[in-house]
N, C-alpha and C positions, 0 to 999 in steps of 0.2 A: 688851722686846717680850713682852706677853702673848696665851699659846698657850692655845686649849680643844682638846678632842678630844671626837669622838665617832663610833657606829657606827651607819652605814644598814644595811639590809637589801635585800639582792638579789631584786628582785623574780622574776628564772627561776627561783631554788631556795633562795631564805632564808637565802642566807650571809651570815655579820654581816662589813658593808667597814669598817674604821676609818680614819679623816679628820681630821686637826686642822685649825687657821683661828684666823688671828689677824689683826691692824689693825681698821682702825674702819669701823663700816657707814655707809653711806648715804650716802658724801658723792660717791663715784667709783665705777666700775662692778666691781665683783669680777672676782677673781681664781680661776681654778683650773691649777693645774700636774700635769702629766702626767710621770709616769718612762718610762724605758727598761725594757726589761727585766731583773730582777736585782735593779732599784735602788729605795731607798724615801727617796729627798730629796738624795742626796750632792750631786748637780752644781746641787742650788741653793740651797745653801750660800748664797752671795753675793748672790743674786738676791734670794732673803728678804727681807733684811735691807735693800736697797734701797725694797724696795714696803711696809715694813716699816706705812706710812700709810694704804695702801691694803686693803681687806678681801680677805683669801686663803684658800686652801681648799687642801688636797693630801691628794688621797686615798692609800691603801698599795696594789695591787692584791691579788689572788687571791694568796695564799699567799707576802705579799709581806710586811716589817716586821712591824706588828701587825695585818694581816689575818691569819685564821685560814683553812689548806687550802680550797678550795670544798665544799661539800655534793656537787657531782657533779662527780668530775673532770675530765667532758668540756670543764665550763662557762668555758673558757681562752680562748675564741677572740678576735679585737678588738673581733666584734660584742659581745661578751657584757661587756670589758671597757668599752667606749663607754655598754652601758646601766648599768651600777655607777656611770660617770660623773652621770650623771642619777639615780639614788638620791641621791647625793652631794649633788648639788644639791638635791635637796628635803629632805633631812634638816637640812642647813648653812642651808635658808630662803634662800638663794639664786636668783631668776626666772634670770637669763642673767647670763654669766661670758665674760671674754676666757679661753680655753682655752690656754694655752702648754704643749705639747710639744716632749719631748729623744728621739734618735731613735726606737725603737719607738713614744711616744708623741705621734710626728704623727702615724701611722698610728691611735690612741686617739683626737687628737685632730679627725680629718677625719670618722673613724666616725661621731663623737658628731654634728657637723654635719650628717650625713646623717642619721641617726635623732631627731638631736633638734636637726632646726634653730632652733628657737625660743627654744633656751635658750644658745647661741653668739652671742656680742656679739663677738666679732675671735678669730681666731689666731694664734696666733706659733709657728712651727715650726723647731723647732733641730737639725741635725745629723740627719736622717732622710729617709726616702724614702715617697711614697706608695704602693710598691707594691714586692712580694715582695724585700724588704732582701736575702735573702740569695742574693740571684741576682750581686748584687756585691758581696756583704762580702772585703775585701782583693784587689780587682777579678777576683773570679771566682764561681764556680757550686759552688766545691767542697764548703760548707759545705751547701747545699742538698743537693750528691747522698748527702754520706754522713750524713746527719742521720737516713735513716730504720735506716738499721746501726747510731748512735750510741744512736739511742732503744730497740732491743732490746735492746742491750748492758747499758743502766741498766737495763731491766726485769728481766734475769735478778740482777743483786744490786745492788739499789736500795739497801738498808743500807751495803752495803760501799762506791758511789760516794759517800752524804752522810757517811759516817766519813772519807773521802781530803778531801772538798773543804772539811769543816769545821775538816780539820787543816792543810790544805795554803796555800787560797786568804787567810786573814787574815795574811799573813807577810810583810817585808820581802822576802822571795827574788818571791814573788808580786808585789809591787809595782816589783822591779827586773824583772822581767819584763816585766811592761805596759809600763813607760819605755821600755823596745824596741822594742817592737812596735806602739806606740800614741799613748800621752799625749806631750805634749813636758817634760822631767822639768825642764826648764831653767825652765820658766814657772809648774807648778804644786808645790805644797810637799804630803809625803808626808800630811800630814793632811789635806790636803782627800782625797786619793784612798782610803786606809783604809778610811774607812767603806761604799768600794763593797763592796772587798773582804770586807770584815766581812758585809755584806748579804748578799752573794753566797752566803757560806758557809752562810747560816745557811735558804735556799731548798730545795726538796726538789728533787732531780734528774730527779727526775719529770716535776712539774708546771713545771719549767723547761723542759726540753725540748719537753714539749707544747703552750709554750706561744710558744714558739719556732717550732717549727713550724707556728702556726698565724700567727703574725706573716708567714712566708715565704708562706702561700699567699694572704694579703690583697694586696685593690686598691681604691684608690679613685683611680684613675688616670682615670676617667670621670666623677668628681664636681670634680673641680678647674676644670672652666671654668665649672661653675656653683654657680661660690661668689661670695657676693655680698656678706660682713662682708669689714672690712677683713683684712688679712692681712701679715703682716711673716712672713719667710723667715733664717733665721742658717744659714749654710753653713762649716765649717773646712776651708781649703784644703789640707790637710793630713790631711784625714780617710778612714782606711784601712777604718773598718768601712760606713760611709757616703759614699763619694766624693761631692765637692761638687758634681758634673754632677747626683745627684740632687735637690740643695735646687733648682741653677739652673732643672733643669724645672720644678720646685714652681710658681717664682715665675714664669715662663716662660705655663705653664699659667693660676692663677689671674690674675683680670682685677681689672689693680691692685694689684698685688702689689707688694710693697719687699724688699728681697734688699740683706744683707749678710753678705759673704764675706770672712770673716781670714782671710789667706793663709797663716798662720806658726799654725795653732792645728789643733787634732786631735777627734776626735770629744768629747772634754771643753774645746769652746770656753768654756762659761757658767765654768767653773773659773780656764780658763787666761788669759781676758783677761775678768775680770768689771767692768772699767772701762766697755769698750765697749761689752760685751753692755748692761750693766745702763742704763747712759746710752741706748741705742739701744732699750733697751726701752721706757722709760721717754716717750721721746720720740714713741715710735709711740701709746704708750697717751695719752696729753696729744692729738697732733693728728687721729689717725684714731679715736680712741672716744670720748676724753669733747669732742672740738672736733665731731666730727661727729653727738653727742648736743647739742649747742648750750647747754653749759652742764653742771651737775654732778647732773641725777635722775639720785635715785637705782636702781641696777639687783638691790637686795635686797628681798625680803620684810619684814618687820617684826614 
């Protein structure tokens, strides 16, 4: 499978985003995938390689993989993230893209529809919420109340938290950890999970936080009824940072919506059963975008 890369320019403040993209143009409607936060591609490993035919796009965010820091740090928010989305797109020559979001990045990727409806050909929303996630991450508010104590805390020695989490976070102890508290270890193998961790470390503790906290204060809880591209919803029944009552609203909410829910899969469903996912992606993209395009125009530039 051959990858190109390349970097758009942030129309709020000029920061260079970097994006690779690979499969072939014109024949099927593009592809663009959304991270989580932290993460710059780990949990679609599998998925790749699936649509491997089809033309795809994955941007890094803000101070994310090989994106570099933002020019202004403020510039973290979803809005700010959703319009980098649409840089994306026009740099990649890309008109409109099925948008597929992994949790933080349905909240990227509902934004983008709202701001840039025109360029949203379908969603698929995996494991995420439409509105303030961290009101029930591990079904409570906890995370939300002490996030603004957490974020002075790294402000006073922001060096010394990226020195802890750059030594700490890429380590087998760190990935028997999440097995705990998280992933199902039975179902996904320590390589695919790794390179979160590796990601993670290598994020500034800064502008994770902030950006974080700007994930928590997002909604687009009022744009869901009137979304009008098709829409596919992935929920893990098992999922502690995102309970799947969130995805059910999703699909509950949007009109026309399809909802699938593994009951036995955790907030790294796409990882943990990339059979299903990938077959169910796959099949939504076949009858609700290119069946409901009547045929294969194409959805790129040239």
């Amino acid at each position: 499978m051959s990858t190109a890369w390349g970097y758009a320019v942030a129309v709020s403040d000029g920061s260079p985003l970097f994006y690779e993209s690979w499969g072939e143009r014109g024949h099927t409607t593009p592809v663009l995938l959304c991270d989580g936060i932290g993460c710059d591609g780990y949990v679609w490993r599998h998925l790749r390689h699936h649509l491997a035919d089809r033309h795809c796009v994955h941007p890094h965010y803000r101070g994310h993989g090989r994106t570099p820091l933002p020019r202004d740090p403020a510039r973290v928010t979803i809005e700010d993230l959703a319009d980098d989305v649409a840089c994306v797109l026009d740099d990649a020559l890309v008109d409109r893209a099925v948008v597929i979001g992994h949790s933080m990045g349905v909240q990227v990727a509902l934004e983008t529809y709202r701001r840039h409806v025109g360029r949203v050909a379908g969603l698929v929303l995996m494991c995420g919420a439409a509105s303030h996630p961290l009101r029930t991450f591990r079904g409570s508010a906890v995370l939300e109340e002490w996030l603004p104590t957490i974020q002075k805390l790294i402000q006073k020695a922001p060096r010394i938290i990226n020195r802890l989490t750059r030594a700490m976070l890429p380590t087998r102890l760190a990935y028997e950890v999440a097995s705990r508290l998280e992933i199902r270890r039975e179902l996904i193998e320590p390589s695919d999970f790794m390179p979160y961790l590796e990601g993670m470390a290598r994020i500034d503790a800064r502008l994770f936080v902030a950006m974080l906290a700007a994930a928590g204060r997002h909604s687009a809880e009022d744009l869901l009824p009137t979304v009008t591209v098709p829409t596919l919803v992935v929920a893990g029944g098992r999922d502690g940072f995102t309970p799947p009552e969130r995805s059910r609203a999703i699909a509950a909410a949007v009109p026309g919506a399809e909802l699938l829910e593994i009951p036995n899969a955790s907030h790294t469903a796409p990882i943990e059963h990339p059979h299903l996912v990938n077959v169910t992606v796959r099949d939504f993209l076949s009858r609700r975008i290119e069946g409901a395009a009547g045929g294969t125009r194409s959805a790129s530039a040239e």
